[in-house]
C-alpha positions in Angstrom: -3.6 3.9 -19.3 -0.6 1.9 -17.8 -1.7 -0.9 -18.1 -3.3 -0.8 -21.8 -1.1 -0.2 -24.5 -2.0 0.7 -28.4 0.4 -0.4 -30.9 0.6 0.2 -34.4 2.3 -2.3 -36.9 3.3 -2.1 -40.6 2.3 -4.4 -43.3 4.2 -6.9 -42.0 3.6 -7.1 -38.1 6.2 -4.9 -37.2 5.9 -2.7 -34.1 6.3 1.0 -35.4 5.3 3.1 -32.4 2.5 3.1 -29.6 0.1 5.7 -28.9 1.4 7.7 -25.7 -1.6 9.9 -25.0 -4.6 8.9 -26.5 -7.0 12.2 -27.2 -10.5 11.3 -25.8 -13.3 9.8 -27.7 -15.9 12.1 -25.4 -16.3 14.2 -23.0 -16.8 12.0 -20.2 -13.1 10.7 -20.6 -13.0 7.6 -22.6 -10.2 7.1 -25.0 -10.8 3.6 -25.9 -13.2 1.0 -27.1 -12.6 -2.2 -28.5 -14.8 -5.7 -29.2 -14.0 -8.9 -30.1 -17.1 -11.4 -31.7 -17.1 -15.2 -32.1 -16.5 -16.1 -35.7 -17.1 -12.6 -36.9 -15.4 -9.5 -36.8 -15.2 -7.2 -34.0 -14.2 -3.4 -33.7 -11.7 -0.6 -32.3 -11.6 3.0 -31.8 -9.6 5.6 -30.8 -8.0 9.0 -31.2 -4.4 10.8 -31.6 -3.9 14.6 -31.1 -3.1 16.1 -34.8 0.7 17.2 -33.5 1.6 13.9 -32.0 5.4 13.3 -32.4 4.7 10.1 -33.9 3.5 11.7 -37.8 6.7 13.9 -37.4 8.7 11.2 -36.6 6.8 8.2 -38.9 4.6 9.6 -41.3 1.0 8.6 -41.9 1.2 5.6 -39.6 -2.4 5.5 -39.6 -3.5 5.2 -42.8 -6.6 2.8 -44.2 -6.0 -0.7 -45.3 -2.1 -0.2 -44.7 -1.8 -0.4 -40.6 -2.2 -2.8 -37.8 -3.3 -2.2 -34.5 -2.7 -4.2 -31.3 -4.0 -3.9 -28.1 -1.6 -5.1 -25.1 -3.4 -5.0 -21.4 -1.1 -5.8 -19.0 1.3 -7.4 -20.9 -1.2 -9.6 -22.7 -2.3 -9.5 -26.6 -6.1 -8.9 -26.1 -7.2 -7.8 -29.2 -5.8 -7.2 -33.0 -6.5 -6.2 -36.5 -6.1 -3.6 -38.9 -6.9 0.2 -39.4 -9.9 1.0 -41.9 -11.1 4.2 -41.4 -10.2 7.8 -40.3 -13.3 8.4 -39.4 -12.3 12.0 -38.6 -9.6 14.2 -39.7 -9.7 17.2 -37.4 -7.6 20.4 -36.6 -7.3 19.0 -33.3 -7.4 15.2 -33.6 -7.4 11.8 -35.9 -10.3 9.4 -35.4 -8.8 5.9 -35.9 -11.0 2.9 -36.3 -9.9 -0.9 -37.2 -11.5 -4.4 -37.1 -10.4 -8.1 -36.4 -9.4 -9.3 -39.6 -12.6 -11.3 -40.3 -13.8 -8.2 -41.7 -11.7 -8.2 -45.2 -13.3 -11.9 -45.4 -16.8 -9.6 -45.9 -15.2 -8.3 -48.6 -13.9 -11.0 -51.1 -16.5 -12.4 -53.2 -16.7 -16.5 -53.2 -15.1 -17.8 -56.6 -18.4 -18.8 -58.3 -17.0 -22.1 -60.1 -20.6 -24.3 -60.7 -23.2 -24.5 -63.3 -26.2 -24.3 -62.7 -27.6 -27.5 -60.8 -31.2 -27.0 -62.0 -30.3 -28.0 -65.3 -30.3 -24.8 -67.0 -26.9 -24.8 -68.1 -25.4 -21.3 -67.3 -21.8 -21.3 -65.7 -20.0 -19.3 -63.3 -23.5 -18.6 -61.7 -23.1 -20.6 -58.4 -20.7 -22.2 -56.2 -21.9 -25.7 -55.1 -20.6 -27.8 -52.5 -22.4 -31.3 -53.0 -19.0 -33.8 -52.4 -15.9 -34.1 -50.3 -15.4 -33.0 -46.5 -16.2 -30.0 -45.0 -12.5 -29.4 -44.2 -12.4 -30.1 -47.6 -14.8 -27.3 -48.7 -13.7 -24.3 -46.3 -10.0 -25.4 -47.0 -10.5 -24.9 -50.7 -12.2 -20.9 -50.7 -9.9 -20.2 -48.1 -6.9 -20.7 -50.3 -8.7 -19.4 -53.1 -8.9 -16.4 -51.0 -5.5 -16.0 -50.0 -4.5 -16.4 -53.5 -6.9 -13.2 -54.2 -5.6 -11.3 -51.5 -1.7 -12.6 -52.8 -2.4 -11.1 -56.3 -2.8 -7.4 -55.0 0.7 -7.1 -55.8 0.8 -8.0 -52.0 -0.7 -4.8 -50.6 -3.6 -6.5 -48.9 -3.7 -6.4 -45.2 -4.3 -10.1 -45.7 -1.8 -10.8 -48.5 0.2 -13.2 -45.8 -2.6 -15.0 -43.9 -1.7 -18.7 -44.3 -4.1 -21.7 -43.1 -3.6 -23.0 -39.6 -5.8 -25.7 -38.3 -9.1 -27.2 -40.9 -10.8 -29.7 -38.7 -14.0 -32.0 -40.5 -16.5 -31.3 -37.8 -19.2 -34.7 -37.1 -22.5 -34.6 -38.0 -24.4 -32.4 -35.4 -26.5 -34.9 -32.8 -29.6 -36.1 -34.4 -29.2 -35.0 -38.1 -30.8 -36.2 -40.9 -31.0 -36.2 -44.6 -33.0 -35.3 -47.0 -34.8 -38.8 -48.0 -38.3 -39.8 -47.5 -38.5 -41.3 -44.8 -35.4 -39.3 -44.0 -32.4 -41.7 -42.3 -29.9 -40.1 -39.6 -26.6 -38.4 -40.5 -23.7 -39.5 -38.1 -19.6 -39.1 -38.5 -18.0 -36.7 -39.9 -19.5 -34.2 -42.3 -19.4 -35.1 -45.8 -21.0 -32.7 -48.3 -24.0 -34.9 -51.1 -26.7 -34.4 -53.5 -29.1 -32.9 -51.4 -31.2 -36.0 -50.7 -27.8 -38.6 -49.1 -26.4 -35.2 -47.3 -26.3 -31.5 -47.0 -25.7 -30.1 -50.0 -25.0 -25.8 -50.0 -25.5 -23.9 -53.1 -24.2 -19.9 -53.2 -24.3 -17.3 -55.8 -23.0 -13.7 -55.4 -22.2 -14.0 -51.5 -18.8 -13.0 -49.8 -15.9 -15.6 -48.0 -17.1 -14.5 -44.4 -21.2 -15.2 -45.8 -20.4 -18.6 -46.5 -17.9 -19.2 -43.5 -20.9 -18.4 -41.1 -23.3 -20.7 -43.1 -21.0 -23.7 -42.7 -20.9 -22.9 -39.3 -23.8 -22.8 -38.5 -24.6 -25.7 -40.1 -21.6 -27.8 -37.6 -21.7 -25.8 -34.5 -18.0 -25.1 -36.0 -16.1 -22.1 -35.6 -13.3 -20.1 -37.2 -10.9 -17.1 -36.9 -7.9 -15.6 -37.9 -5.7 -14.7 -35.6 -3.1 -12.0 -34.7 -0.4 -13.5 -36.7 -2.8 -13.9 -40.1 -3.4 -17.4 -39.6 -6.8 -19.0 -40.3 -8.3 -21.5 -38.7 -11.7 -23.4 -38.7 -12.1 -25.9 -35.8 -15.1 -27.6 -34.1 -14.8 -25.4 -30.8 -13.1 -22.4 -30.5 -11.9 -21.9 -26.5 -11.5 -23.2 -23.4 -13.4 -25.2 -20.8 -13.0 -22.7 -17.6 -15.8 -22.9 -15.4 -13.5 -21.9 -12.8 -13.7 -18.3 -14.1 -16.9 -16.9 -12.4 -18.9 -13.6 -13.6 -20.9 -12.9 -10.4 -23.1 -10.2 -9.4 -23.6 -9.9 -5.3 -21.9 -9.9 -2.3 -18.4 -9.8 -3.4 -19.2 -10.0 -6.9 -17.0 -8.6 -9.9 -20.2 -7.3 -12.0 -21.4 -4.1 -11.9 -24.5 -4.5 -14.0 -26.1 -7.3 -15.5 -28.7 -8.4 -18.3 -30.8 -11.8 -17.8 -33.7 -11.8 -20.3 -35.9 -14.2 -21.0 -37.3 -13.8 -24.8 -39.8 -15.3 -24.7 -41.3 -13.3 -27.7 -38.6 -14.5 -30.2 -39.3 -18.4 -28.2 -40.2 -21.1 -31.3 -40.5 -25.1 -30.1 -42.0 -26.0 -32.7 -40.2 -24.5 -35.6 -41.0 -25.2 -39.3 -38.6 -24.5 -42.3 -39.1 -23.2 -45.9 -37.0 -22.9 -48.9 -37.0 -23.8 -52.9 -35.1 -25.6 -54.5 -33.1 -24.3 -58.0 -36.1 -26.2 -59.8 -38.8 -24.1 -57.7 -40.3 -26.7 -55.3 -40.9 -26.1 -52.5 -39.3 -27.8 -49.4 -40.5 -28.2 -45.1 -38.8 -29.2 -42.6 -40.1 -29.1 -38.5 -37.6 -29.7 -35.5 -39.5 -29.7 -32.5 -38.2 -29.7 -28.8 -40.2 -31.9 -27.0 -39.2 -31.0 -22.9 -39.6 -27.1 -23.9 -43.1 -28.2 -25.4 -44.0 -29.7 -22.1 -42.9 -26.8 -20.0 -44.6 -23.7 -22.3 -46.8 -25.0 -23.9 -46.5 -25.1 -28.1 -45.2 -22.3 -29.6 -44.8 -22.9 -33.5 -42.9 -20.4 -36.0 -42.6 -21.0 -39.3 -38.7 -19.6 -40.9 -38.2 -18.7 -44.5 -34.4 -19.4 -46.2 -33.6 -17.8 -49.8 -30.2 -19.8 -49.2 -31.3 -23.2 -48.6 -31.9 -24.9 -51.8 -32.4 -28.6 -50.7 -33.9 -30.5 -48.0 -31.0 -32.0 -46.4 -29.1 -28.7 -46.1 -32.9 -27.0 -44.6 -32.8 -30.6 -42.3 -29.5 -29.5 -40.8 -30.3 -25.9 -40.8 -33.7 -26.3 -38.9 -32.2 -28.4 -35.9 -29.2 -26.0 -35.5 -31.5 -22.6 -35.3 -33.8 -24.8 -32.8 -32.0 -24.7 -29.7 -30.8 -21.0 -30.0 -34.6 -20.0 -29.5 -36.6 -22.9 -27.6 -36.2 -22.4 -24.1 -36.4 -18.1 -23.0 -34.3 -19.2 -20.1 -31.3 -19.5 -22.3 -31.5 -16.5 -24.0 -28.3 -14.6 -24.7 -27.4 -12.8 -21.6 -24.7 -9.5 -20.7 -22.3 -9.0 -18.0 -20.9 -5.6 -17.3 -17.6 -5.9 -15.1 -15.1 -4.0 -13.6 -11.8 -4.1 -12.2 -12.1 -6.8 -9.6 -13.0 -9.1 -12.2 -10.5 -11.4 -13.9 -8.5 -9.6 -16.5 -8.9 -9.8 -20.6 -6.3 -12.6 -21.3 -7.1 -14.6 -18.7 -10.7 -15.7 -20.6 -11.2 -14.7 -24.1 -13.9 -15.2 -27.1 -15.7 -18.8 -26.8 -14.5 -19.6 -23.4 -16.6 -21.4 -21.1 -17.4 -19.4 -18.0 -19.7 -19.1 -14.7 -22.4 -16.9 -14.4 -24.0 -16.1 -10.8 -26.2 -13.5 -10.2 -28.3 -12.7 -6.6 -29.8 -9.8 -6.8 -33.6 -9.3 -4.8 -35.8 -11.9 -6.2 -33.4 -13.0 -9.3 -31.0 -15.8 -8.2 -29.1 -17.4 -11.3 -26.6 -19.5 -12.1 -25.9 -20.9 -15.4 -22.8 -22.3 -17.3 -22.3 -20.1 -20.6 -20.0 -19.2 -23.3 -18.6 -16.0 -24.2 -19.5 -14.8 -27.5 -18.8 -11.2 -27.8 -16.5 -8.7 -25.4 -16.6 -4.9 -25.3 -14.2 -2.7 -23.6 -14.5 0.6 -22.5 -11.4 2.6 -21.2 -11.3 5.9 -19.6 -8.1 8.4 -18.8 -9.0 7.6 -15.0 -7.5 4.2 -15.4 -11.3 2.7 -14.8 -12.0 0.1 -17.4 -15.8 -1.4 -18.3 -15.6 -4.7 -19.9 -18.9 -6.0 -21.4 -19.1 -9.9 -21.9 -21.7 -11.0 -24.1 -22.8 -14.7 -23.3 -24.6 -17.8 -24.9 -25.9 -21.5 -23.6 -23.3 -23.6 -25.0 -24.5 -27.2 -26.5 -24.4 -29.8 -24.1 -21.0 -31.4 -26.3 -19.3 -27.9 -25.9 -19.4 -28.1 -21.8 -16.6 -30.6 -22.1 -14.5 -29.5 -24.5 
């Protein structure tokens, strides 16, 4: 535990105490896991003997919605957010869980502005975005939601998050809008009508929802980081292919997970929503070089969400890639200590994957998604790195 250190912060960032002798999660000795997720929210959990010093000497310094936890590993902020759960209050222990701060963005409802666009005249029932920048859009419910978060008489855990960095992503490669015949999109994204550009319509959905859906729509990502600053940028990490998880003869992996999924595989993938009128919309993205290689496999996708055809257009060719080829299925990395450390590669990094192992050699340029950490009172840390095919335009970022 020497090297890993849990803090606990007040409302505003301040270092209260640390926890000296974490009591163990099990009985196999682990006293702390934590994860960390690619615009979304990961978790962390551990647990303090019920006559720790600390409650004598601060009080309830881990109390729901009021606390912040860092983790320090070897010197190094690797992970932070804030306490929301005791999960359990025993004679001999206190279960504490937090999450990354995304999570409180799950739980502010967008500010539902719009009228109806079908015609029907009812306000207050949607929020539409059908002009301006996407900067423009994600800048505007973010500072709506600080605002929110503000007028808690500033008890949120969030009440000081400010706005860091809003980049206007481009128009992903080969977009195109929602005409007939439909014409490519290119530059930067600006929101329309549905038929000149994207247009994205939400009714009773939260501010992390409809963060996700405008990234997925970009390729973006977003974050908030350990000092409460947001921030929404086209890539999110570093280019460090140098950084190799290898499994093998002088590897740093103890265990690994290649799939191929090919059951979940689509190449030919066909897209249906309605619009707020009730017609009914296609769209079909099809990958031409996976085609040729296994043959057609078609899947037809359903969106309640999408409600035009320039918004189920960009939606189509962004879900296309994630599932056409089964060799770039999401794949796992479990490492261990003679790998490099948390800190020196982090969530959406671009890393080296090698694996030789009987009749399975791989090698494969991916990014890091997701990371899970398992520590135990032996000092022996598992750290599980959850990896993706980055696009082709992230490689060189």
């Amino acid at each position: 535990m020497a090297d890993t250190r849990i803090e606990l912060l007040d409302a505003s960032l301040n270092l209260l105490t640390w926890v000296k002798q974490p009591y163990p999660l099990d009985k196999g000795g682990r006293i702390l896991q934590y994860s960390k997720e690619l615009s979304d929210f990961g978790q962390c959990k551990f647990r303090i003997s019920s006559y720790d010093s600390m409650f004598t000497q601060f009080g309830d310094v881990i109390k729901p919605h009021a606390n912040h936890v860092r983790i320090i590993r070897g010197g190094a902020l690797v992970w932070a957010g804030a306490i929301i759960e005791n999960s359990k209050r025993t004679k001999d222990y206190v279960e504490v869980v937090a999450a990354e701060y995304e999570w409180y963005l799950s739980k502010i409802m967008v500010a539902r502005t719009s009228a109806d666009p079908s015609g029907a005249g009812q306000s207050g029932i949607y929020r539409v975005f059908n002009s301006g920048t996407m900067a423009t859009a994600v800048t505007a419910i973010m500072n709506e939601t600080i605002t929110t978060m503000k007028g808690t008489q500033g008890v949120h855990p969030l009440a000081n998050m400010t706005l860091g960095t809003v980049e206007n992503p481009n128009y992903p490669p080969n977009l195109t809008n929602g005409a007939n015949p439909p014409g490519p999109l290119t530059g930067p994204w600006s929101f329309g009508n549905g038929t000149t550009a994207p247009q994205m319509i939400f009714d009773y959905h939260n501010v992390l929802y409809i963060l996700k859906s405008f990234g997925n729509v970009t390729y973006a990502d977003f974050g908030i980081d350990e000092n409460l600053v947001f921030s929404f940028k086209s890539f999110f990490g570093n280019n460090k292919n140098q950084i190799n998880f290898t499994w093998g003869e002088h590897g740093n992996a103890v265990d690994f997970n290649i799939p191929r999924l090919g059951q979940k595989m689509a190449n030919d993938l066909i897209g249906i929503a309605t619009d707020n009128t009730g017609v009914i919309l296609h769209a079909e993205q099809t990958d031409q070089a996976s085609i040729a290689t296994n043959g057609l496999i078609q899947v037809v996708a359903a969106y309640s969400d999408v409600k035009d055809q320039a918004t189920l257009n960009a939606r189509i060719q962004a879900e296309l890639p994630l599932v056409s080829n089964p060799s770039d299925s999401p794949a796992m990395m479990v490492l261990d200590e003679k790998a490099y450390p948390l800190g020196a590669y982090s969530i959406g990094d671009i890393v080296t994957v090698n694996v030789n192992h009987t009749f399975l050699t791989y090698s494969a340029t991916k990014r890091v998604v997701g990371i899970s950490v398992a520590l135990h009172n032996t000092g022996r840390e598992l750290t599980t790195v959850q990896l993706n095919t980055p696009l082709p335009s992230q490689v060189g970022n």
